[in-house]
Backbone as CSV, one residue per row, in Angstrom:
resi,resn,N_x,N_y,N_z,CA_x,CA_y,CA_z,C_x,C_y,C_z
1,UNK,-103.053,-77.122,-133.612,-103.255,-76.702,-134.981,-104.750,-76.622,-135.241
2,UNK,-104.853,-75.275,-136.191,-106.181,-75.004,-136.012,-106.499,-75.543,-137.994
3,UNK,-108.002,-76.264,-138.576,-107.991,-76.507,-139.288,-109.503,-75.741,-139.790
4,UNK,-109.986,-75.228,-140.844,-110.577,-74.436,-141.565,-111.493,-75.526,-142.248
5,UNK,-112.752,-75.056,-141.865,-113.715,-76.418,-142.804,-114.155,-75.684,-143.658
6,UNK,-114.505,-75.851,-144.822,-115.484,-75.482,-145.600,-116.882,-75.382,-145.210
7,UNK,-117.827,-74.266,-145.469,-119.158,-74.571,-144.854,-119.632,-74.040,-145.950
8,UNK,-121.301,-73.974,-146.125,-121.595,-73.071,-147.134,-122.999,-72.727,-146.495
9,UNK,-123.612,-71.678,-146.353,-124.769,-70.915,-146.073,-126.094,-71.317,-146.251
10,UNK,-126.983,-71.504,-145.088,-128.228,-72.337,-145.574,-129.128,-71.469,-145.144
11,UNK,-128.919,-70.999,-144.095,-130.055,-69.578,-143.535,-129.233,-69.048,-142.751
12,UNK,-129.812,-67.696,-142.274,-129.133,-66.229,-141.444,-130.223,-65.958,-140.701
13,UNK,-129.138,-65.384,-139.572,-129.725,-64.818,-138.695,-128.679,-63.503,-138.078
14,UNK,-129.432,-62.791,-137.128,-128.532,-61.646,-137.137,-127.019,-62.067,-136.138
15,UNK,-126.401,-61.925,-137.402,-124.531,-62.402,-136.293,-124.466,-63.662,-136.213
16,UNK,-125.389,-65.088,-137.060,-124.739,-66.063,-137.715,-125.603,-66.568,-138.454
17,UNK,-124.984,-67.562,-138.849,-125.490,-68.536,-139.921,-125.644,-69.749,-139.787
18,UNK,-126.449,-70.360,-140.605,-126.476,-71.856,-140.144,-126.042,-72.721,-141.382
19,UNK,-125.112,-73.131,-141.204,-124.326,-73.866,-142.083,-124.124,-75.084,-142.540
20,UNK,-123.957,-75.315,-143.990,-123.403,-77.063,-143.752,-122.215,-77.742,-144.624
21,UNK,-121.503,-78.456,-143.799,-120.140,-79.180,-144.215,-119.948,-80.008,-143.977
22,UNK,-119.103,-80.913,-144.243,-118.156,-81.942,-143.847,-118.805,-82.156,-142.057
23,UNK,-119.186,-81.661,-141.732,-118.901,-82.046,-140.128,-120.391,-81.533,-139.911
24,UNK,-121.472,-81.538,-141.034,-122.879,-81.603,-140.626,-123.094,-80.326,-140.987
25,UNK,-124.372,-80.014,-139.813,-125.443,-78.888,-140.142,-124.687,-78.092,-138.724
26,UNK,-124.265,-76.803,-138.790,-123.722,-75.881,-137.520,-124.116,-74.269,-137.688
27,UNK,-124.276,-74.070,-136.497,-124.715,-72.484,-136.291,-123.272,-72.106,-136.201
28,UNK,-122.795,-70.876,-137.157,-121.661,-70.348,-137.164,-121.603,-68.598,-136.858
29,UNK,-120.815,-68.426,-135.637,-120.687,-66.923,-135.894,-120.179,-66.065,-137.083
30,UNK,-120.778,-65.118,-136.959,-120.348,-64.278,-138.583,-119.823,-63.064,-138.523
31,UNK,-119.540,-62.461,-136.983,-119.315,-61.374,-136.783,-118.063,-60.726,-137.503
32,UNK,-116.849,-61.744,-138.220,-115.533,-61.737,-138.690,-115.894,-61.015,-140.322
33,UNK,-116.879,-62.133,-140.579,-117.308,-61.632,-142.317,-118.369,-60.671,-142.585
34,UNK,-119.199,-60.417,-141.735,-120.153,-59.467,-141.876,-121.347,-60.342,-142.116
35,UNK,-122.237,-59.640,-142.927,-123.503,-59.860,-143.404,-123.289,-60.970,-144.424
36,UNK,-123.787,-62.285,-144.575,-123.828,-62.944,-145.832,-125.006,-63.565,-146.128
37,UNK,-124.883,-64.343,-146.879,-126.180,-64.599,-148.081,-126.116,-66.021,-148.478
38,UNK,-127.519,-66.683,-148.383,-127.333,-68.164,-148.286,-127.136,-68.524,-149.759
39,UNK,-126.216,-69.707,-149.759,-125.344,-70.147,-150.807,-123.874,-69.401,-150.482
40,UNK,-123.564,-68.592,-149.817,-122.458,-68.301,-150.110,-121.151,-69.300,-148.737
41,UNK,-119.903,-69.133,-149.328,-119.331,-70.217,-148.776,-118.375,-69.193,-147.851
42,UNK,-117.988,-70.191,-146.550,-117.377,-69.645,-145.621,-116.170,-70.432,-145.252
43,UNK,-115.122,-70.124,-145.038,-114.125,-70.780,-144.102,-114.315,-70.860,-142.400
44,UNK,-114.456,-71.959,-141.752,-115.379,-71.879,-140.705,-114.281,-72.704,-139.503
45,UNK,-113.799,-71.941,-138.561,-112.782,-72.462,-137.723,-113.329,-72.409,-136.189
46,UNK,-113.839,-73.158,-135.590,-114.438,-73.750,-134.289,-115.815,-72.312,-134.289
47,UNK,-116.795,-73.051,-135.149,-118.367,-72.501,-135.244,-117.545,-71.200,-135.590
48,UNK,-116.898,-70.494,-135.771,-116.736,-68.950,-136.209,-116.180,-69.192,-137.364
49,UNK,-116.944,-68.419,-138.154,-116.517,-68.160,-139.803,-115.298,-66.958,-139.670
50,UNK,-114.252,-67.461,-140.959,-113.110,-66.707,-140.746,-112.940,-65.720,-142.181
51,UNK,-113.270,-66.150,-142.692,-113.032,-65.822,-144.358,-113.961,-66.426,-145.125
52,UNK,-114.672,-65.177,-146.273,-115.775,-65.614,-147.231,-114.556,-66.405,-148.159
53,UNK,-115.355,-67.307,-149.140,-114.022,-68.114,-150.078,-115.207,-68.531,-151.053
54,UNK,-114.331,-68.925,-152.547,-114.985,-69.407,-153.189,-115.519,-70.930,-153.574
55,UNK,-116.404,-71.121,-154.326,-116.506,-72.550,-154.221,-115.324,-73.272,-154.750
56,UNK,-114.887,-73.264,-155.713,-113.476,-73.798,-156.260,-112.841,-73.611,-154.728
57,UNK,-112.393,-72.561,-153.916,-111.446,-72.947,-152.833,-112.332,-73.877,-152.235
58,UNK,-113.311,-73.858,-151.686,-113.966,-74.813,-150.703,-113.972,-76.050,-151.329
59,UNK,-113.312,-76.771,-152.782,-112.997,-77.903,-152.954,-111.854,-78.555,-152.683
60,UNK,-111.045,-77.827,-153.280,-109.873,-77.282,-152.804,-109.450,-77.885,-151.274
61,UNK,-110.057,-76.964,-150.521,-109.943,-77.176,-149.093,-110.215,-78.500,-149.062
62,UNK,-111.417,-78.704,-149.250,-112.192,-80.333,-149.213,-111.360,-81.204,-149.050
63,UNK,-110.731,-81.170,-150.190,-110.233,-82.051,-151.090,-108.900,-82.362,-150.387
64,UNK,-107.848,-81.547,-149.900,-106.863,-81.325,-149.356,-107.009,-82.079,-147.832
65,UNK,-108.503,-81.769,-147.321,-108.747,-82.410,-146.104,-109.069,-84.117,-146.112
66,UNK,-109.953,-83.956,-147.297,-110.039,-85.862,-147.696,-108.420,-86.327,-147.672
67,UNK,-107.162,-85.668,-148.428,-106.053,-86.220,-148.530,-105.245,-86.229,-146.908
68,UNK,-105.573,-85.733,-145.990,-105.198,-85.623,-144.923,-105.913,-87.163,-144.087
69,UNK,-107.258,-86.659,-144.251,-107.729,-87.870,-143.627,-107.508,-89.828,-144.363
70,UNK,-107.390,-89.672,-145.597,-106.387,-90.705,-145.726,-105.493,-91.108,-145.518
71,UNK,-104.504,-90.212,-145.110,-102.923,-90.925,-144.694,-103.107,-91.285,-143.327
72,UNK,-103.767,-90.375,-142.692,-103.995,-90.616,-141.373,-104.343,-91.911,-141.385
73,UNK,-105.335,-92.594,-142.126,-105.808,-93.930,-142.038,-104.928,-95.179,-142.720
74,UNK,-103.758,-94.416,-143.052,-102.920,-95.859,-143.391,-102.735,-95.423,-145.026
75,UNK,-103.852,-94.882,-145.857,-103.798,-94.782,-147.229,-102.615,-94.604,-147.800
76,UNK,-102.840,-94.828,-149.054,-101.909,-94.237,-150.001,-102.058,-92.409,-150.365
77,UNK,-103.033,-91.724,-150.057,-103.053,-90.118,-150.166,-102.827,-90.068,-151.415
78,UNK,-103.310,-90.826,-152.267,-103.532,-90.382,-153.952,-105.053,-89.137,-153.775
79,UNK,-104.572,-87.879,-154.088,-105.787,-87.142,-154.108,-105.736,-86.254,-154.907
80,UNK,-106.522,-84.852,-155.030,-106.338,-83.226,-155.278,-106.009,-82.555,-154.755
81,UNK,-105.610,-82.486,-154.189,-104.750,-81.544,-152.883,-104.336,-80.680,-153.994
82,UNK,-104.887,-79.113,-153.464,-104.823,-78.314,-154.362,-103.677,-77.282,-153.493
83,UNK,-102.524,-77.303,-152.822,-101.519,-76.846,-152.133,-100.309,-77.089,-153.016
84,UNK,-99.019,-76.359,-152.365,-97.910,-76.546,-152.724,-96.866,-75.314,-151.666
85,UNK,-95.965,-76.429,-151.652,-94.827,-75.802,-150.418,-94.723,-74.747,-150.844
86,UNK,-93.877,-73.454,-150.058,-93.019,-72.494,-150.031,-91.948,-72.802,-151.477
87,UNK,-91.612,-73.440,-151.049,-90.184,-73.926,-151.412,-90.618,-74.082,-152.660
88,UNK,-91.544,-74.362,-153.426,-92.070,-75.081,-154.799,-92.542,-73.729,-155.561
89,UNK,-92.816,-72.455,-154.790,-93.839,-71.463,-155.378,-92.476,-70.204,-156.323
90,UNK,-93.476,-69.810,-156.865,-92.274,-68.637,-157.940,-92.542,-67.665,-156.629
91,UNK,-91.795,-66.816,-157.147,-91.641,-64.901,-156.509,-93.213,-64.861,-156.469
92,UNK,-93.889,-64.885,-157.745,-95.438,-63.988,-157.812,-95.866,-64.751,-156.772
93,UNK,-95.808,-66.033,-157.043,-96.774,-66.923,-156.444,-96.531,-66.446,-154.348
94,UNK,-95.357,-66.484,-153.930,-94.619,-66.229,-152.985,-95.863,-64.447,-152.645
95,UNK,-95.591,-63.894,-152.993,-96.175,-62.365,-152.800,-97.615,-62.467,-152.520
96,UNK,-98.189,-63.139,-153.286,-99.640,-63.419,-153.230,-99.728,-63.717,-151.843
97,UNK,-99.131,-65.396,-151.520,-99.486,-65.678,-150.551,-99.335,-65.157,-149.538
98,UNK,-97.912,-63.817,-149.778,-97.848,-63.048,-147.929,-98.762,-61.428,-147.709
99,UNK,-99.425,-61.369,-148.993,-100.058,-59.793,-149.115,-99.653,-59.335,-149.853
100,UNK,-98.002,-59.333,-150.173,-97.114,-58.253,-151.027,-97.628,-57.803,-151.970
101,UNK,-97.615,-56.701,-152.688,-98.698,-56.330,-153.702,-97.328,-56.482,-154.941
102,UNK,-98.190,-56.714,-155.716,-97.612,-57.673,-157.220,-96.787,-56.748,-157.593
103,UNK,-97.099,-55.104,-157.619,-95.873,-54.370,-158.254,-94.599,-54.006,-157.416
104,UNK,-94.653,-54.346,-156.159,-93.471,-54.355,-155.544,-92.047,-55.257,-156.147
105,UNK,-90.734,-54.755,-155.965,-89.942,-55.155,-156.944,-88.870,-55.872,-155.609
106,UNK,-87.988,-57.007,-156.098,-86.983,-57.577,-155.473,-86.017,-56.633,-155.303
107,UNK,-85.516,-56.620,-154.168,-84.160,-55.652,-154.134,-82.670,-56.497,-154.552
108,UNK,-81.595,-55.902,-154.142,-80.295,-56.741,-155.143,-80.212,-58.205,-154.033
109,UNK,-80.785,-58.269,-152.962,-80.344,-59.466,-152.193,-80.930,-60.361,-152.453
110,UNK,-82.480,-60.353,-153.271,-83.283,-61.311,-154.009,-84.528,-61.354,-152.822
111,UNK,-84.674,-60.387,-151.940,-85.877,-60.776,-150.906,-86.959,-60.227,-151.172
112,UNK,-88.235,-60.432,-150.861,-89.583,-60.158,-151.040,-89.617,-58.382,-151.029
113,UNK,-89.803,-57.790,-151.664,-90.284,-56.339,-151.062,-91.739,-56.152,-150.001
């Protein structure tokens, strides 16, 4: 299982960046996102950036990862974990998360268009 750190942009260079998160100061490839701009935040999966994201997600993420690394340690996992199952999400919410574009309509069997 592959896990997504938050990073956020400190200087550039051509085809990466040098970044910092949770897991320090890292040179990240950028070839996935293109050109970016320091301050801006990245989803960053083994030194390669995967997806630009916003700061609210990169807490989000954070935050979700602090609640991970507590249980792991025995905790109680009282956190922000800003997620929620399949199983918990409406239709819209459901579409968002697979691409489906919002005006697509349910057919009579009740499945995603």
């Amino acid at each position: 299982m592959c896990l997504g750190i938050p990073m956020q942009v400190m200087a550039q260079e051509a085809g990466y960046a040098q970044c910092v998160g949770r897991l320090g100061l890292r040179r990240v490839r950028t070839a996935l996102v293109g050109d970016v701009a320091i301050g801006d935040w990245l989803l960053v999966f083994l030194d390669s950036a995967q997806e630009r994201i916003s700061v609210e997600r990169a807490r989000e993420v954070d935050a979700t990862l602090d609640l991970i690394e507590s249980v792991m340690q025995g905790e109680a996992g009282d956190g922000d974990a800003a997620f929620a199952l399949p199983s918990a999400m409406s239709t819209e919410q459901l579409r968002a998360l697979s691409g489906a574009r919002a005006d697509t309509q349910d057919n009579t069997q009740g499945e995603i268009a």
